[in-house]
SEDO-626718 format. One record per atom (N, C-alpha, C): residue number from 1; residue in one letter; atom name; x, y, z. Coordinates in pm, whole numbers. Layout:
<nodes>
NODE	NUM	A	CA	X	Y	Z;
...
</nodes>
This chain:
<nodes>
NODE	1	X	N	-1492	10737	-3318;
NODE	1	X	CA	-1605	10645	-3310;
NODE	1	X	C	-1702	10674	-3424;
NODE	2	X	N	-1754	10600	-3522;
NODE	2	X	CA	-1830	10574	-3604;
NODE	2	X	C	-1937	10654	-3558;
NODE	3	X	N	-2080	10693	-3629;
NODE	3	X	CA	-2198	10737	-3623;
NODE	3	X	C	-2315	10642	-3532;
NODE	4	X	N	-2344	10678	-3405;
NODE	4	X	CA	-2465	10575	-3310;
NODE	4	X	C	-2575	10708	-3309;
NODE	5	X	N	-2688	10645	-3365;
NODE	5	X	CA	-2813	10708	-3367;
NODE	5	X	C	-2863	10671	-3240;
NODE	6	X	N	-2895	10614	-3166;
NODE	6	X	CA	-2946	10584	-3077;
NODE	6	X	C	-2907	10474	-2933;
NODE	7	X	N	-2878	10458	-2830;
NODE	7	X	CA	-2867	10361	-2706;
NODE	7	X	C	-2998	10286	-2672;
NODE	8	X	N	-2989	10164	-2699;
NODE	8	X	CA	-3087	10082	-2602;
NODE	8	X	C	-3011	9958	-2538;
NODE	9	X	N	-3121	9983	-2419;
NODE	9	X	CA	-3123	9861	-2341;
NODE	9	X	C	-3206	9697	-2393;
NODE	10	X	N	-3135	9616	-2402;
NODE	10	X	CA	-3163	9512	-2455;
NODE	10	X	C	-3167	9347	-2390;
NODE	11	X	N	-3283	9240	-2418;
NODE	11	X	CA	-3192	9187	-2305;
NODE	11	X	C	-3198	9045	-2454;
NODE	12	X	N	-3166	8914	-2415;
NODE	12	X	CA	-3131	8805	-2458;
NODE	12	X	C	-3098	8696	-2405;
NODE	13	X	N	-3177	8535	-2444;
NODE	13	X	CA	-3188	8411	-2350;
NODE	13	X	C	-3125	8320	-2445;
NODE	14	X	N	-3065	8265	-2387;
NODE	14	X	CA	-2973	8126	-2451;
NODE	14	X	C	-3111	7998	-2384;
NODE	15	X	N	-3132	7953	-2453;
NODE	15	X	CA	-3202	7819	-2405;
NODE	15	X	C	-3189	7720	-2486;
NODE	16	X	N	-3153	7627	-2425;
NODE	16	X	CA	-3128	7526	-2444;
NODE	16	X	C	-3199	7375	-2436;
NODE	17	X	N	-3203	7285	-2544;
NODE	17	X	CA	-3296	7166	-2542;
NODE	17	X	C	-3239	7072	-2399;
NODE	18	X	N	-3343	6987	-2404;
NODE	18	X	CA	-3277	6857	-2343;
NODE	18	X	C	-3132	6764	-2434;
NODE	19	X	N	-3147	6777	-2557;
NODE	19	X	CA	-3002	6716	-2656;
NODE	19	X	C	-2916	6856	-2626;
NODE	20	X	N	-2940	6943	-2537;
NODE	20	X	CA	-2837	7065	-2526;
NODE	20	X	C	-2793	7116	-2697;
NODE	21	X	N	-2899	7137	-2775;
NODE	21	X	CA	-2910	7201	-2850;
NODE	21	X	C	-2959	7348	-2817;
NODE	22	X	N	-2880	7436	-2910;
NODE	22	X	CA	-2945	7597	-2846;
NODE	22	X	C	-3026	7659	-2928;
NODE	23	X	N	-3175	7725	-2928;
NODE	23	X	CA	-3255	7744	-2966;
NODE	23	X	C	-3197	7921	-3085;
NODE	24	X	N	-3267	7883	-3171;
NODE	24	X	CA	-3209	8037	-3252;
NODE	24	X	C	-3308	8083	-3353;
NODE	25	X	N	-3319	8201	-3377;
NODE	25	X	CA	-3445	8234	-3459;
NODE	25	X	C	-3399	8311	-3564;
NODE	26	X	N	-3495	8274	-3691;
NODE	26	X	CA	-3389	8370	-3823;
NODE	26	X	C	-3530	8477	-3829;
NODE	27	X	N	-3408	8616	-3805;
NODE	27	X	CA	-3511	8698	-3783;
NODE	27	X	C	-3535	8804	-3895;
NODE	28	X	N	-3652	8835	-3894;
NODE	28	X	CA	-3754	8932	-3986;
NODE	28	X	C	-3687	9046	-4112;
NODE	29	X	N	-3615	9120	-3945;
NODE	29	X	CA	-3570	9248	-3990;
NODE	29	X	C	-3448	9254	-4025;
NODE	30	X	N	-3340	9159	-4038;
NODE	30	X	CA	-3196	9130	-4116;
NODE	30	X	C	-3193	8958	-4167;
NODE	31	X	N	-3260	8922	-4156;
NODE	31	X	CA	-3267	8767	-4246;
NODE	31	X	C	-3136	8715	-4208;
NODE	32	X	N	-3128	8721	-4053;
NODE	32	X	CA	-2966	8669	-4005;
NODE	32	X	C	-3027	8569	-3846;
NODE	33	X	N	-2945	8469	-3817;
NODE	33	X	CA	-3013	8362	-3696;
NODE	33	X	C	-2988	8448	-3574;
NODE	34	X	N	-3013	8453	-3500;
NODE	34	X	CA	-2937	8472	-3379;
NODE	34	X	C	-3064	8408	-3248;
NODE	35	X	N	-2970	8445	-3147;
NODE	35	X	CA	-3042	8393	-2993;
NODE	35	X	C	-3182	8492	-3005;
NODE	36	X	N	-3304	8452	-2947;
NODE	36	X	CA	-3399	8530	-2922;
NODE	36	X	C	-3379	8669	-2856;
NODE	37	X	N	-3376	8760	-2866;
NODE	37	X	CA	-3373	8907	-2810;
NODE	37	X	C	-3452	8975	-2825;
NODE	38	X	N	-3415	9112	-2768;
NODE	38	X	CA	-3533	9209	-2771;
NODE	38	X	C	-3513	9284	-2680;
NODE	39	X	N	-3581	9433	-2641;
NODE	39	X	CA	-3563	9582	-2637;
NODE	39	X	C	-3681	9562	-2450;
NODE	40	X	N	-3603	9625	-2395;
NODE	40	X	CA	-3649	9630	-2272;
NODE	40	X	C	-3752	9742	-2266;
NODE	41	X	N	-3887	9715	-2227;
NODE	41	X	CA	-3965	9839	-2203;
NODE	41	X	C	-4014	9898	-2081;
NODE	42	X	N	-4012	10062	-2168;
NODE	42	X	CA	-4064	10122	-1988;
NODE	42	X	C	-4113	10051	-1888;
NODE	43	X	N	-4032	10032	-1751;
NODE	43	X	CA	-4141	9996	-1670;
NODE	43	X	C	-4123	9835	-1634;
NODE	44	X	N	-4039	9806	-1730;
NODE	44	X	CA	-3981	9651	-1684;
NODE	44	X	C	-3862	9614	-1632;
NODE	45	X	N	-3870	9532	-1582;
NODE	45	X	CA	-3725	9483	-1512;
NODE	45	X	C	-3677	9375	-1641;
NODE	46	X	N	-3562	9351	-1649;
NODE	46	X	CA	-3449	9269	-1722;
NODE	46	X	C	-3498	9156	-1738;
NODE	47	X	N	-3542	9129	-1623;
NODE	47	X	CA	-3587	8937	-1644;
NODE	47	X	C	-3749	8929	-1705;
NODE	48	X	N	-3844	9011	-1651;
NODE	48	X	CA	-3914	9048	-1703;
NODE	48	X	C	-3978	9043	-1865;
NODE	49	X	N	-3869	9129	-1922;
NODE	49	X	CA	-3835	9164	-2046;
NODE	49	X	C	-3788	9037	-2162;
NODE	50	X	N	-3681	8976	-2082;
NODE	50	X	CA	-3663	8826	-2104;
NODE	50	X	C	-3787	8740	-2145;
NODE	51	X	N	-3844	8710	-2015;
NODE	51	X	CA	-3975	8621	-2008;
NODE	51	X	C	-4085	8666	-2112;
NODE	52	X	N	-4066	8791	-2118;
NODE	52	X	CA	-4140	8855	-2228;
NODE	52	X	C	-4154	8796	-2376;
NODE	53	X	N	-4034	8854	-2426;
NODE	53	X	CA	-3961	8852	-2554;
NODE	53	X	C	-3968	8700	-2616;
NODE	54	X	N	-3899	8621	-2520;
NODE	54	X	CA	-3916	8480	-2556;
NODE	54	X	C	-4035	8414	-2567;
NODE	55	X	N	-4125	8436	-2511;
NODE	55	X	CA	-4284	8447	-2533;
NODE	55	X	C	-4363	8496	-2591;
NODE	56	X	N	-4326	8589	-2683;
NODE	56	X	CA	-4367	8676	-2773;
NODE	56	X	C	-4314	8616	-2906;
NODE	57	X	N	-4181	8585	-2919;
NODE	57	X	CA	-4115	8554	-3045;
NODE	57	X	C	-4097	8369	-3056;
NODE	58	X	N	-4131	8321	-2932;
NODE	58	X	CA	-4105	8145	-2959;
NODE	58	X	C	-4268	8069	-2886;
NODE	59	X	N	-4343	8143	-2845;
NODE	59	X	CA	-4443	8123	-2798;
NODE	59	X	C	-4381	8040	-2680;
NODE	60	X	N	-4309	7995	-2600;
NODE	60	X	CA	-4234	7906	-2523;
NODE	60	X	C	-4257	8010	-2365;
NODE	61	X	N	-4257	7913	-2245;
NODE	61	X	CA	-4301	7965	-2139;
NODE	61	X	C	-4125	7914	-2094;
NODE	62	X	N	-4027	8025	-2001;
NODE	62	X	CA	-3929	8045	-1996;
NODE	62	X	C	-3924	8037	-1834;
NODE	63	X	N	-3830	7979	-1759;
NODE	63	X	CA	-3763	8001	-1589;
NODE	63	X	C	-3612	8041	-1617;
NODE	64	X	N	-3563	8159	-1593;
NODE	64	X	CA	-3434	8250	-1596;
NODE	64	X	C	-3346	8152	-1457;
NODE	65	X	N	-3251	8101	-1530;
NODE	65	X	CA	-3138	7981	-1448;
NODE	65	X	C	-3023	8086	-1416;
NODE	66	X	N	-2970	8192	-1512;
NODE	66	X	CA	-2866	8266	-1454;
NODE	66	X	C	-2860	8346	-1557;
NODE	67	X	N	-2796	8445	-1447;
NODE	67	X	CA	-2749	8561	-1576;
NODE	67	X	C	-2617	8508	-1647;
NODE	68	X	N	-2578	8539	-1791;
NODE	68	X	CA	-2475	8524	-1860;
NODE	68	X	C	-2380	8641	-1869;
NODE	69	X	N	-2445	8710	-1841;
NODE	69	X	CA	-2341	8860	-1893;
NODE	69	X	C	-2455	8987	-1945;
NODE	70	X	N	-2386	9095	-1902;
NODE	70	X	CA	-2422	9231	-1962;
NODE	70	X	C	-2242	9248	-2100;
NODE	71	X	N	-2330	9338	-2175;
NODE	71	X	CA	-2248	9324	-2288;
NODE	71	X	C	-2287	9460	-2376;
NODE	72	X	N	-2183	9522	-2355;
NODE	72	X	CA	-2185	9712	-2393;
NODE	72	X	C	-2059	9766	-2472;
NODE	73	X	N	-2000	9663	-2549;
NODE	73	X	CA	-1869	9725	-2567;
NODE	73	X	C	-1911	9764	-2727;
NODE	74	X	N	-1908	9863	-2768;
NODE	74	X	CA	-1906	9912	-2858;
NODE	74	X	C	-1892	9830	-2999;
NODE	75	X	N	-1767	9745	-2981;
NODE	75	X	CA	-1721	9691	-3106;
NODE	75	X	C	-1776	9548	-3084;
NODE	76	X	N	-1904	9551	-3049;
NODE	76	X	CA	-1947	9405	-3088;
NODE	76	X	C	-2132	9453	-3049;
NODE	77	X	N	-2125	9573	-3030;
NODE	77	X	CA	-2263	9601	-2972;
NODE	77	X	C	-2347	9689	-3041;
NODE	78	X	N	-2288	9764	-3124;
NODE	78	X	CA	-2308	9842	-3217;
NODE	78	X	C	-2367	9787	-3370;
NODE	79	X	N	-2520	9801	-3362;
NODE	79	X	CA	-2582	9737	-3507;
NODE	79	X	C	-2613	9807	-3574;
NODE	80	X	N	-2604	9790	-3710;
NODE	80	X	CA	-2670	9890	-3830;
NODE	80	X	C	-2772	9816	-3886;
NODE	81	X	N	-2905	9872	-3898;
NODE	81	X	CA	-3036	9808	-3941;
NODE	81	X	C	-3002	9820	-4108;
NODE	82	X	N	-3084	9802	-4163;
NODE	82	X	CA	-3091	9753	-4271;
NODE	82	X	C	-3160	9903	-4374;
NODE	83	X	N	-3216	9974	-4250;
NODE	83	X	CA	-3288	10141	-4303;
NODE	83	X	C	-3128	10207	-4283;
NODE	84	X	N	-3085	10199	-4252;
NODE	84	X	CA	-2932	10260	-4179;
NODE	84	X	C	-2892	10286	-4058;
NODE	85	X	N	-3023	10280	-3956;
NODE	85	X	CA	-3000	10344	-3840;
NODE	85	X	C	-2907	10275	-3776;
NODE	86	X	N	-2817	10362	-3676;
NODE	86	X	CA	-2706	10267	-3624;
NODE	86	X	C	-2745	10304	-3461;
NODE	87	X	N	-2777	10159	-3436;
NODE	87	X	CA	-2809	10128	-3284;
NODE	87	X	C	-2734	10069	-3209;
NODE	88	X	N	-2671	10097	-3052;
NODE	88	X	CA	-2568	10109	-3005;
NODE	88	X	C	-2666	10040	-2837;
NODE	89	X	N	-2606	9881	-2849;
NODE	89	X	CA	-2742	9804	-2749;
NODE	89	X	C	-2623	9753	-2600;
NODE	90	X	N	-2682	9781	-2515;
NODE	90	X	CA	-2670	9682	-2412;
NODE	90	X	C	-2706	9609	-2342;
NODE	91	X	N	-2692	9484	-2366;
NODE	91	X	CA	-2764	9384	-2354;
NODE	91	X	C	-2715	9324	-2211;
NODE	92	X	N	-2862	9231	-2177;
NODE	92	X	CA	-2802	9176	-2041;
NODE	92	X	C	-2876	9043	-2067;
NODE	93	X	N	-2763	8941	-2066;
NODE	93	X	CA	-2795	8809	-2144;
NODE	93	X	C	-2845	8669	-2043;
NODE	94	X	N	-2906	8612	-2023;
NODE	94	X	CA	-2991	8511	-1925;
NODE	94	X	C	-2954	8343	-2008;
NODE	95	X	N	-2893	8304	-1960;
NODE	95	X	CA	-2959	8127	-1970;
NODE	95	X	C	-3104	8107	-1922;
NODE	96	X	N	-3174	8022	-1968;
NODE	96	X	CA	-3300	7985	-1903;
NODE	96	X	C	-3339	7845	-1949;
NODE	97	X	N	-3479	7816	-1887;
NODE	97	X	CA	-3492	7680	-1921;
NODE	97	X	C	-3668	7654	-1973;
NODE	98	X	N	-3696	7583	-2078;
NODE	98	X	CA	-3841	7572	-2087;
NODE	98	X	C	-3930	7529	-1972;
NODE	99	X	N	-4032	7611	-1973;
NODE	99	X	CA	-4129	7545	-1879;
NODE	99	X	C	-4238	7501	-1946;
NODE	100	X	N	-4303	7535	-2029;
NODE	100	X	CA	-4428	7512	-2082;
NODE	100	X	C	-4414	7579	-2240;
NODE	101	X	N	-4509	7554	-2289;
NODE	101	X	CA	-4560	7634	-2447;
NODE	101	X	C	-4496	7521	-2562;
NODE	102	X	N	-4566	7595	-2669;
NODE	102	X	CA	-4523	7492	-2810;
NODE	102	X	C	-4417	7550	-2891;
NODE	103	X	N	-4349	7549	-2969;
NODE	103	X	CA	-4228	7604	-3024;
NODE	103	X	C	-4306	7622	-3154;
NODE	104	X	N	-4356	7779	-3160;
NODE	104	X	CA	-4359	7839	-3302;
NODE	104	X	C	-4333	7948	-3305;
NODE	105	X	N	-4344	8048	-3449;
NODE	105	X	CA	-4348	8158	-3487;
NODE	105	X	C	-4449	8236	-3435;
NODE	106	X	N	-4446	8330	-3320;
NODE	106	X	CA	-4522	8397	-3290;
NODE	106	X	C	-4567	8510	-3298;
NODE	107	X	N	-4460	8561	-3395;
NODE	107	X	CA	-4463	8714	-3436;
NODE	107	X	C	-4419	8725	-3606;
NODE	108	X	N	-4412	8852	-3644;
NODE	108	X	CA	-4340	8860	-3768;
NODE	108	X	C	-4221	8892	-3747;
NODE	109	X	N	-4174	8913	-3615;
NODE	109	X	CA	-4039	8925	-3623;
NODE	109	X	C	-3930	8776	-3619;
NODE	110	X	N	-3990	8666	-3647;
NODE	110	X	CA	-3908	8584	-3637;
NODE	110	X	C	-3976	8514	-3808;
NODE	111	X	N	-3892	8484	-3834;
NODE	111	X	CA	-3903	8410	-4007;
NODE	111	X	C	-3890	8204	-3959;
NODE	112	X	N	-3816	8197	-3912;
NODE	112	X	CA	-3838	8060	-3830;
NODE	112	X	C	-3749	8047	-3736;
NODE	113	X	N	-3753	7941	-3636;
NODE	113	X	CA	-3712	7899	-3483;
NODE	113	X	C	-3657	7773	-3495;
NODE	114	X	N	-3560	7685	-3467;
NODE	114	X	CA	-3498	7571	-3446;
NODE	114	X	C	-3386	7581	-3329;
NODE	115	X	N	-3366	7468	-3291;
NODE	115	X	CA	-3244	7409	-3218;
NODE	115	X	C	-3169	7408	-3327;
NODE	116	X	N	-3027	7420	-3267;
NODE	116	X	CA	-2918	7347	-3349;
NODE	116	X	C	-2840	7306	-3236;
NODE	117	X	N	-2725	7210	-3327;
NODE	117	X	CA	-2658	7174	-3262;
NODE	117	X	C	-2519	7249	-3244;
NODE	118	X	N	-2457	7278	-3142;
NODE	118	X	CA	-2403	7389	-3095;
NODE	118	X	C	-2215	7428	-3155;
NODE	119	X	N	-2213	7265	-3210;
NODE	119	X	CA	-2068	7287	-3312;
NODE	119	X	C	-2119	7269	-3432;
NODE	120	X	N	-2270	7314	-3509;
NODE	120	X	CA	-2291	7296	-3648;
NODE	120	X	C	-2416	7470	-3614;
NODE	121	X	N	-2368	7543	-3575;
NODE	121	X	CA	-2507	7652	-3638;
NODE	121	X	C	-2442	7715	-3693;
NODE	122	X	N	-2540	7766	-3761;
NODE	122	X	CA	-2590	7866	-3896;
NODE	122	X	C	-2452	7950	-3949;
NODE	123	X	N	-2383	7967	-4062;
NODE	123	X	CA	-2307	8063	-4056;
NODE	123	X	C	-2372	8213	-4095;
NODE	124	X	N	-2447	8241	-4050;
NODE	124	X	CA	-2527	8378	-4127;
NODE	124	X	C	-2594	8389	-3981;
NODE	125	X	N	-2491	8409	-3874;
NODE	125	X	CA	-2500	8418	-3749;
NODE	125	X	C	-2481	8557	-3662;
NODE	126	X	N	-2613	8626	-3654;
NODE	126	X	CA	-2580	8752	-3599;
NODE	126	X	C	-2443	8781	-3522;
NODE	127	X	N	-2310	8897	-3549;
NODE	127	X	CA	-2220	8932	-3519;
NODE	127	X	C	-2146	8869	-3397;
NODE	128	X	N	-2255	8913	-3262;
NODE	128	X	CA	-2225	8940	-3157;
NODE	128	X	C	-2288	8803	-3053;
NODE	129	X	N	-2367	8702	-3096;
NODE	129	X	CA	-2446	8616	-3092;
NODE	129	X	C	-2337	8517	-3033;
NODE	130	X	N	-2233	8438	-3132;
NODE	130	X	CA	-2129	8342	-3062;
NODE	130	X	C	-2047	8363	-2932;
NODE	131	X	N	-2040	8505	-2885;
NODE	131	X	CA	-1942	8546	-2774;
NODE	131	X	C	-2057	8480	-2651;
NODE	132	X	N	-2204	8538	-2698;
NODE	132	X	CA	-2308	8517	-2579;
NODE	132	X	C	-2289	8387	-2547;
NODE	133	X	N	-2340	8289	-2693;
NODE	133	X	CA	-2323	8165	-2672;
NODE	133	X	C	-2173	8099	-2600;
NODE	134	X	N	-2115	8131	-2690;
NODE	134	X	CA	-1936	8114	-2556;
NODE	134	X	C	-1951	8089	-2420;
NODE	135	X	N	-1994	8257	-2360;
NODE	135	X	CA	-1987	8264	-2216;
NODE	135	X	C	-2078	8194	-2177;
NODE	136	X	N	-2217	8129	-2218;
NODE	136	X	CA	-2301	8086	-2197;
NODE	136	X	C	-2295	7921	-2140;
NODE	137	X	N	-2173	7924	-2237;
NODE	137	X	CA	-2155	7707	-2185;
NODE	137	X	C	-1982	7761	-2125;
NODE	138	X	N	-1944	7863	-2078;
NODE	138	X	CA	-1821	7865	-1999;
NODE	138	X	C	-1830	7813	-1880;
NODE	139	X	N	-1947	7768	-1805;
NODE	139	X	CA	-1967	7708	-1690;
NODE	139	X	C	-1874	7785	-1593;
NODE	140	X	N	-1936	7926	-1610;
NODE	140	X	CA	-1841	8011	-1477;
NODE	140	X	C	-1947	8091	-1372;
NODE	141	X	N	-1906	8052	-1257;
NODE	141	X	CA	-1985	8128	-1121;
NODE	141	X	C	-2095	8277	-1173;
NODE	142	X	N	-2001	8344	-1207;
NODE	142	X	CA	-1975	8483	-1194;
NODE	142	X	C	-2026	8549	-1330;
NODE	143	X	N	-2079	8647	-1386;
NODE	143	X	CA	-2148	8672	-1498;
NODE	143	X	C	-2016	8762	-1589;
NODE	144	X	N	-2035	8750	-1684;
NODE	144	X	CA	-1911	8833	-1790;
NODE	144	X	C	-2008	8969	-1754;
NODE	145	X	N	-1859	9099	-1783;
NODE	145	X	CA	-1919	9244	-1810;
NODE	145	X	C	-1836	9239	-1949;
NODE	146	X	N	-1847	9250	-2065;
NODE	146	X	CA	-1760	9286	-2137;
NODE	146	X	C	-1835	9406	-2255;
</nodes>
């Protein structure tokens, strides 16, 4: 196994427009799109953290519709920052739905925010990002562990 500096817990929301476009942000710290995410903190619960993050980085007020999956497997979970550090995340991934707020840049961690449309996004598409999205429109009961 390669070099992991560190384990975090992570979580991540697929949301989606009314044109069922899926929302994606090109972010700060690797100049790559992916789903909104972010680092669970002391003291919070998962959904929590969610409602958080997405509110922090899209200014957008969020209702958690289902879980999508937890997602720990090494060979798709494992990121190298851009300083070198190699961070080793498990994420626990949410569909949700807008409730309120305006769609902007709310932090410096996001460079900009759009919908796309879900057979035309970005190819400069964080790694691990399309599997979420996958399981996300698999329209299955039951949440992925992979």
């Amino acid at each position: 196994m390669k070099r992991i500096d560190e384990l975090k817990a992570g979580v991540a929301v697929i949301i989606l427009n009314e044109e069922n476009k899926v929302l994606l942000q090109k972010r700060a710290d690797v100049g790559l799109w992916g789903i909104p995410s972010g680092h669970i903190e002391i003291g919070e619960t998962v959904s929590e953290a969610a409602i958080r993050e997405v509110k922090e980085e899209t200014n957008l007020r969020i209702r958690i519709k289902k879980l999508i999956g937890v997602y720990s497997d090494p060979n798709s979970q494992v990121f190298v920052y851009p300083n070198g550090e190699v961070i080793h995340f498990i994420t626990t991934c949410f569909l949700a739905e807008i409730t309120g707020g305006e769609l902007r840049c709310n932090s410096d961690e996001s460079l900009e925010l759009k919908f796309f449309d879900q057979q035309n996004l970005p190819q400069d598409l964080l790694k691990m990002h399309p599997r979420w999205l996958e399981d996300a429109l698999a329209e299955r009961e039951m949440a992925f562990i992979r």
